[in-house]
C-alpha positions in Angstrom: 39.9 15.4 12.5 41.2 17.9 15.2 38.3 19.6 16.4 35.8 17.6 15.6 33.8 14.9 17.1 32.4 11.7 15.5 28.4 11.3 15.7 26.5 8.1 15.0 23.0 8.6 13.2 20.3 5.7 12.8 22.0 3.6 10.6 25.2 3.8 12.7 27.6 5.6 10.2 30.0 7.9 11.3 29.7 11.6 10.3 31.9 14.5 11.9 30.2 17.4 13.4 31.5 20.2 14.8 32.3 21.1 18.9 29.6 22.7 20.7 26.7 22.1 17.5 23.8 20.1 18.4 22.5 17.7 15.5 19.7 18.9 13.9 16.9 16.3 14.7 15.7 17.0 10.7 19.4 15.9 9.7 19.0 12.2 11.5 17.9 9.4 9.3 15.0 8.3 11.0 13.5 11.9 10.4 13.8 12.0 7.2 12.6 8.3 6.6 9.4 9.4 8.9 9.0 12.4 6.4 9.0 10.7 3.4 6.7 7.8 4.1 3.6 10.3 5.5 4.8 12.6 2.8 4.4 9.5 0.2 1.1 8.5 -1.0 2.2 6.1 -3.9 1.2 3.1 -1.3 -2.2 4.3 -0.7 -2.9 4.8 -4.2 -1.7 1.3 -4.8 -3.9 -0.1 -2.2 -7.1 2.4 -3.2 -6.7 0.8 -7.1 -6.4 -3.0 -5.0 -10.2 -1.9 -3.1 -11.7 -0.6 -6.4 -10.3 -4.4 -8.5 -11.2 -6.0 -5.3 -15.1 -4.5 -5.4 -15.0 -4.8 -9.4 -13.9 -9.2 -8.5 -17.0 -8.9 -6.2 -19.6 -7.5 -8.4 -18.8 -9.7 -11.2 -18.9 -12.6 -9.2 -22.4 -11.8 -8.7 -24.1 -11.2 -11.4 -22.3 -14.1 -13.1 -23.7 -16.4 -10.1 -26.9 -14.9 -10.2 -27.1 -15.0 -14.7 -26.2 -19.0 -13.7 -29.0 -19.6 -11.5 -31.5 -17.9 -13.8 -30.1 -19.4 -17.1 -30.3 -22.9 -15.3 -34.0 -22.4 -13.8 -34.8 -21.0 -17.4 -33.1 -24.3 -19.0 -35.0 -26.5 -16.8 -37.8 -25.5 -17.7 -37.6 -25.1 -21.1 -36.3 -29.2 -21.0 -39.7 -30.0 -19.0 -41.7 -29.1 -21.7 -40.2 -30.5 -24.2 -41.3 -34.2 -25.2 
C-alpha cells in the first residue's frame, strides 16, 4: 500500500484512496443511504394503503353501529306490538 492512505467511511471500514484526492462526499455511505431513503417511496405507499384500510375500518364501523341501533329500535318495536 505504498502510496496510499487508508480512509474510514460511515461504517468505519477501511478503503485506500489515493495521496492528494479528496473523497467524494457522494462516495461516503451516509450519502448514499440519505439518497436512497428520499429517493424511496415504497414506505409511503405502505403507509398511504395503512390510511386508506384504516378509513375503510372506520367507515364500516359505522354504519354497522348505526344498522345496530336501527335494527334494535325497529325490533323493539315490532315486540311491543305484539301480544
Amino acid at each position: 500500500m505504498h502510496g496510499l492512505r487508508v480512509i474510514y467511511d460511515f461504517h468505519l471500514t477501511a478503503r485506500p484512496q489515493r495521496p492528494g484526492r479528496r473523497a467524494d462526499p457522494k462516495e461516503t455511505t451516509m450519502s448514499k443511504f440519505v439518497t436512497r431513503f428520499v429517493k424511496d417511496e415504497s414506505g409511503a405507499t405502505a403507509i398511504e394503503y395503512g390510511l386508506i384500510v384504516a378509513l375503510i375500518a372506520v367507515v364500516i364501523i359505522t354504519a354497522v353501529t348505526t344498522l345496530g341501533t336501527k335494527l334494535n329500535t325497529a325490533f323493539t318495536t315490532i315486540n311491543s306490538k305484539l301480544p
